[in-house]
C-alpha positions, -999 to +999 in steps of 0.1 A: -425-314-286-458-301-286-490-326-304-515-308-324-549-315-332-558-297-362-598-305-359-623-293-335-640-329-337-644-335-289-644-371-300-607-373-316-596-349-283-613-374-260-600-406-279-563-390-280-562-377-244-575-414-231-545-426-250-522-409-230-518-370-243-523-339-237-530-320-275-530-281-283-558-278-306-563-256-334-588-259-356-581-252-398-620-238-410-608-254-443-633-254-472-640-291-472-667-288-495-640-262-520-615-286-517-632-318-528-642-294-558-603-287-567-599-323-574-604-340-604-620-375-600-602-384-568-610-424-553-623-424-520-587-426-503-571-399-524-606-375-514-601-381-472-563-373-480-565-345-496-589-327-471-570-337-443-536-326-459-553-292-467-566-291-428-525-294-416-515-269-437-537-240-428-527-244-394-493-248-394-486-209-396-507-204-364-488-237-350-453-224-360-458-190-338-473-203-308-456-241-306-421-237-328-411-277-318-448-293-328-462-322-344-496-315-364-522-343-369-552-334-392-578-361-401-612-361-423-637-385-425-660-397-451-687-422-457-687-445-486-722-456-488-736-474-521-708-457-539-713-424-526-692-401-503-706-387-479-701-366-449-714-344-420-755-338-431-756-312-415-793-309-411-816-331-400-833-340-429-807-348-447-794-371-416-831-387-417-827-398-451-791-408-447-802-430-420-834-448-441-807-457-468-783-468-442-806-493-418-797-529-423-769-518-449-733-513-444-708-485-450-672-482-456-656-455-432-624-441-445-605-411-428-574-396-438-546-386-417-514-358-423-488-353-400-466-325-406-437-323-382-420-285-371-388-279-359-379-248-346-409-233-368-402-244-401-416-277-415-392-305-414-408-342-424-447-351-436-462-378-436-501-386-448-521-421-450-557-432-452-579-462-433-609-475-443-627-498-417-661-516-429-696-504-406-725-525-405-758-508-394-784-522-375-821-517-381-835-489-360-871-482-358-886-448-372-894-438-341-856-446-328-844-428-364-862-393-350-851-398-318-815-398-326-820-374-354-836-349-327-807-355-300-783-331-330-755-353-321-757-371-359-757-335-378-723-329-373-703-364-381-690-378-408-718-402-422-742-393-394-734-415-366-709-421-341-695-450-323-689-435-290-720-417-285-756-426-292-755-436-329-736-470-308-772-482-301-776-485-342-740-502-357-744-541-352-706-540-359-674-532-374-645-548-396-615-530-390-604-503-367-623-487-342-607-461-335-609-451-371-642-451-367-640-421-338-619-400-364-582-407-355-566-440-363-541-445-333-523-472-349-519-455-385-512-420-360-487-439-343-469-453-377-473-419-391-456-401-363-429-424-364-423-417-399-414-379-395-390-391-364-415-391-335-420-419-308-458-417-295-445-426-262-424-398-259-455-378-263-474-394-234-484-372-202-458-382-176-474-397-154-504-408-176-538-404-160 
Protein backbone atom coordinates (compact mmCIF):
# COMPACT_ATOMS: atom_id res chain seq x y z
CA UNK A 1 0.00 0.00 0.00
CA UNK A 2 1.21 3.12 -1.28
CA UNK A 3 1.32 6.53 1.60
CA UNK A 4 0.34 9.81 0.20
CA UNK A 5 1.15 13.16 1.06
CA UNK A 6 -1.38 15.34 -0.25
CA UNK A 7 0.69 18.79 0.61
CA UNK A 8 3.66 20.15 -0.99
CA UNK A 9 4.84 21.49 2.70
CA UNK A 10 9.31 19.84 2.48
CA UNK A 11 8.86 19.97 6.23
CA UNK A 12 5.86 17.27 6.60
CA UNK A 13 7.99 15.07 3.69
CA UNK A 14 11.14 15.46 5.80
CA UNK A 15 9.38 14.79 9.18
CA UNK A 16 7.46 11.57 7.63
CA UNK A 17 10.50 10.13 5.69
CA UNK A 18 12.71 10.44 9.15
CA UNK A 19 9.94 8.45 10.63
CA UNK A 20 10.53 5.68 8.61
CA UNK A 21 8.62 6.17 4.89
CA UNK A 22 8.90 6.58 1.78
CA UNK A 23 5.49 9.01 0.58
CA UNK A 24 4.28 9.69 -3.12
CA UNK A 25 3.37 13.20 -2.98
CA UNK A 26 0.72 14.99 -4.75
CA UNK A 27 -0.20 18.13 -4.02
CA UNK A 28 -4.33 19.35 -3.97
CA UNK A 29 -3.93 23.45 -5.16
CA UNK A 30 -7.14 23.60 -3.01
CA UNK A 31 -8.64 27.12 -2.53
CA UNK A 32 -7.86 27.37 1.21
CA UNK A 33 -8.77 30.78 1.31
CA UNK A 34 -12.59 29.63 -0.88
CA UNK A 35 -12.95 27.04 1.43
CA UNK A 36 -12.77 28.74 4.73
CA UNK A 37 -15.47 31.13 2.87
CA UNK A 38 -17.99 28.07 2.32
CA UNK A 39 -18.23 27.70 6.02
CA UNK A 40 -20.49 29.21 8.13
CA UNK A 41 -18.95 30.23 11.53
CA UNK A 42 -16.64 27.17 11.90
CA UNK A 43 -14.44 26.96 15.62
CA UNK A 44 -10.88 26.72 15.09
CA UNK A 45 -10.92 22.74 14.96
CA UNK A 46 -13.83 22.42 12.60
CA UNK A 47 -11.87 25.38 10.09
CA UNK A 48 -8.22 23.14 10.00
CA UNK A 49 -10.67 20.04 9.23
CA UNK A 50 -12.41 21.15 6.82
CA UNK A 51 -9.40 22.40 4.62
CA UNK A 52 -7.56 19.45 5.12
CA UNK A 53 -10.54 17.18 4.20
CA UNK A 54 -11.10 19.31 1.04
CA UNK A 55 -7.07 18.87 0.36
CA UNK A 56 -7.70 14.65 0.30
CA UNK A 57 -10.34 14.80 -1.82
CA UNK A 58 -9.03 16.66 -4.75
CA UNK A 59 -6.40 14.33 -4.97
CA UNK A 60 -7.73 11.22 -4.65
CA UNK A 61 -8.75 10.98 -8.47
CA UNK A 62 -5.11 11.63 -9.37
CA UNK A 63 -4.14 8.99 -6.44
CA UNK A 64 -6.71 6.41 -7.59
CA UNK A 65 -5.00 6.23 -11.32
CA UNK A 66 -1.53 6.23 -10.52
CA UNK A 67 -1.48 4.26 -6.80
CA UNK A 68 -5.06 2.07 -6.88
CA UNK A 69 -3.99 0.36 -3.16
CA UNK A 70 -3.08 4.02 -1.32
CA UNK A 71 -3.53 5.67 1.77
CA UNK A 72 -3.96 9.66 1.54
CA UNK A 73 -2.89 11.99 4.40
CA UNK A 74 -3.77 15.78 3.94
CA UNK A 75 -3.13 18.21 6.73
CA UNK A 76 -3.64 22.26 7.24
CA UNK A 77 -2.41 24.40 9.62
CA UNK A 78 -3.58 27.48 11.29
CA UNK A 79 -2.64 29.91 13.92
CA UNK A 80 -4.86 30.95 16.69
CA UNK A 81 -3.38 34.06 17.84
CA UNK A 82 -5.45 36.58 20.18
CA UNK A 83 -8.52 34.87 18.80
CA UNK A 84 -7.68 35.15 15.33
CA UNK A 85 -6.83 32.43 12.67
CA UNK A 86 -4.24 32.88 10.89
CA UNK A 87 -2.13 31.30 8.25
CA UNK A 88 0.67 31.47 5.70
CA UNK A 89 1.35 35.73 5.35
CA UNK A 90 2.47 35.34 2.43
CA UNK A 91 4.36 38.61 2.15
CA UNK A 92 6.63 40.02 4.18
CA UNK A 93 4.90 42.68 5.59
CA UNK A 94 2.31 40.95 6.60
CA UNK A 95 4.86 38.37 8.36
CA UNK A 96 6.58 41.57 10.06
CA UNK A 97 3.52 42.56 11.63
CA UNK A 98 2.45 39.05 12.52
CA UNK A 99 5.67 38.76 14.25
CA UNK A 100 5.40 42.33 16.48
CA UNK A 101 2.00 40.89 17.79
CA UNK A 102 3.41 37.56 18.32
CA UNK A 103 6.94 38.46 20.47
CA UNK A 104 6.61 37.58 24.08
CA UNK A 105 2.97 36.16 23.33
CA UNK A 106 1.77 32.74 22.78
CA UNK A 107 -0.17 30.99 20.08
CA UNK A 108 -2.24 28.02 19.82
CA UNK A 109 -1.21 25.84 16.70
CA UNK A 110 -4.00 23.54 15.45
CA UNK A 111 -3.66 21.42 12.23
CA UNK A 112 -6.08 19.07 10.80
CA UNK A 113 -5.50 15.79 9.45
CA UNK A 114 -7.89 13.36 6.76
CA UNK A 115 -6.98 10.09 5.86
CA UNK A 116 -8.81 8.57 3.12
CA UNK A 117 -7.99 5.00 2.48
CA UNK A 118 -8.21 3.33 -1.45
CA UNK A 119 -8.57 0.00 -2.30
CA UNK A 120 -8.29 -1.13 -5.62
CA UNK A 121 -9.20 2.71 -6.62
CA UNK A 122 -12.31 3.27 -4.99
CA UNK A 123 -12.44 4.84 -1.50
CA UNK A 124 -12.94 2.43 1.18
CA UNK A 125 -12.68 3.95 5.02
CA UNK A 126 -11.97 7.88 6.20
CA UNK A 127 -10.85 9.07 8.84
CA UNK A 128 -10.26 13.02 9.90
CA UNK A 129 -9.05 14.56 13.38
CA UNK A 130 -7.52 17.89 14.65
CA UNK A 131 -4.48 18.78 17.26
CA UNK A 132 -3.94 21.78 18.81
CA UNK A 133 -0.45 22.15 20.60
CA UNK A 134 0.20 25.61 22.64
CA UNK A 135 3.56 27.90 21.19
CA UNK A 136 5.16 30.27 23.29
CA UNK A 137 7.30 32.95 21.43
CA UNK A 138 10.24 34.40 22.53
CA UNK A 139 11.26 38.04 22.19
CA UNK A 140 13.32 38.73 19.12
CA UNK A 141 14.87 41.95 18.47
CA UNK A 142 13.77 44.17 15.36
CA UNK A 143 16.80 43.72 13.86
CA UNK A 144 16.46 39.59 14.40
CA UNK A 145 12.44 40.18 13.24
CA UNK A 146 13.96 41.57 9.57
CA UNK A 147 16.43 39.18 9.45
CA UNK A 148 14.15 36.23 9.52
CA UNK A 149 11.54 38.07 7.62
CA UNK A 150 14.29 38.63 4.73
CA UNK A 151 15.55 34.77 4.92
CA UNK A 152 11.50 34.10 2.97
CA UNK A 153 11.40 31.04 4.98
CA UNK A 154 8.37 32.60 7.34
CA UNK A 155 6.15 33.77 4.16
CA UNK A 156 5.06 30.50 3.38
CA UNK A 157 4.01 28.71 6.98
CA UNK A 158 1.29 28.53 8.78
CA UNK A 159 1.59 31.43 11.44
CA UNK A 160 4.90 32.54 10.12
CA UNK A 161 7.41 30.41 11.73
CA UNK A 162 8.71 27.11 11.90
CA UNK A 163 10.10 24.80 14.48
CA UNK A 164 12.61 23.04 12.40
CA UNK A 165 14.12 25.73 10.63
CA UNK A 166 15.13 29.32 11.63
CA UNK A 167 11.91 30.62 13.26
CA UNK A 168 13.50 27.77 16.20
CA UNK A 169 15.75 30.60 17.37
CA UNK A 170 12.34 32.68 18.32
CA UNK A 171 9.72 29.86 20.25
CA UNK A 172 10.92 29.74 23.93
CA UNK A 173 8.64 26.57 23.97
CA UNK A 174 5.83 24.31 23.32
CA UNK A 175 2.85 22.51 25.20
CA UNK A 176 1.94 19.71 23.28
CA UNK A 177 3.13 17.99 20.29
CA UNK A 178 5.91 18.83 18.26
CA UNK A 179 5.45 17.31 15.58
CA UNK A 180 2.16 19.04 15.16
CA UNK A 181 3.92 21.87 15.18
CA UNK A 182 5.99 20.75 11.80
CA UNK A 183 2.52 20.08 10.11
CA UNK A 184 1.83 16.33 10.55
CA UNK A 185 0.94 14.88 13.88
CA UNK A 186 2.63 11.30 13.89
CA UNK A 187 0.83 10.14 16.75
CA UNK A 188 -2.80 11.38 15.71
CA UNK A 189 -1.40 10.06 11.85
CA UNK A 190 -0.69 6.91 13.37
CA UNK A 191 -4.31 6.57 15.29
CA UNK A 192 -5.82 7.78 12.13
CA UNK A 193 -4.38 5.25 9.86
CA UNK A 194 -5.23 2.65 12.17
CA UNK A 195 -8.66 3.61 12.05
CA UNK A 196 -9.30 3.00 8.23
CA UNK A 197 -7.36 -0.54 8.79
CA UNK A 198 -3.69 0.45 8.33
CA UNK A 199 -0.66 -0.38 10.74
CA UNK A 200 2.10 2.50 10.33
CA UNK A 201 4.65 -0.13 10.59
CA UNK A 202 3.60 -1.91 7.76
CA UNK A 203 4.26 1.26 6.00
CA UNK A 204 7.91 1.56 7.07
CA UNK A 205 10.85 1.41 4.39
CA UNK A 206 12.18 -2.17 4.85
CA UNK A 207 15.06 -1.71 5.99
CA UNK A 208 14.56 1.78 7.48
CA UNK A 209 17.36 4.26 6.88
Amino acid sequence: MQFVLASQSPARLALLRSAGLDPAVFVSGVDEDAVAASLTDPSPSELVAALAAAKAEAVLDQVAAAHPDAVVVACDSMLNIGGRMVGKPGDPDTARRRWAAMAGTSGELLTGHAVVRLDGGTRAKEASGWESTTVRFGTPSAAEIDAYVASGEPLHVAGGFTIDGLGGWFVEGLDGGHTSVIGISLPLTRRLLAEVGVSVVDLWRSPIS
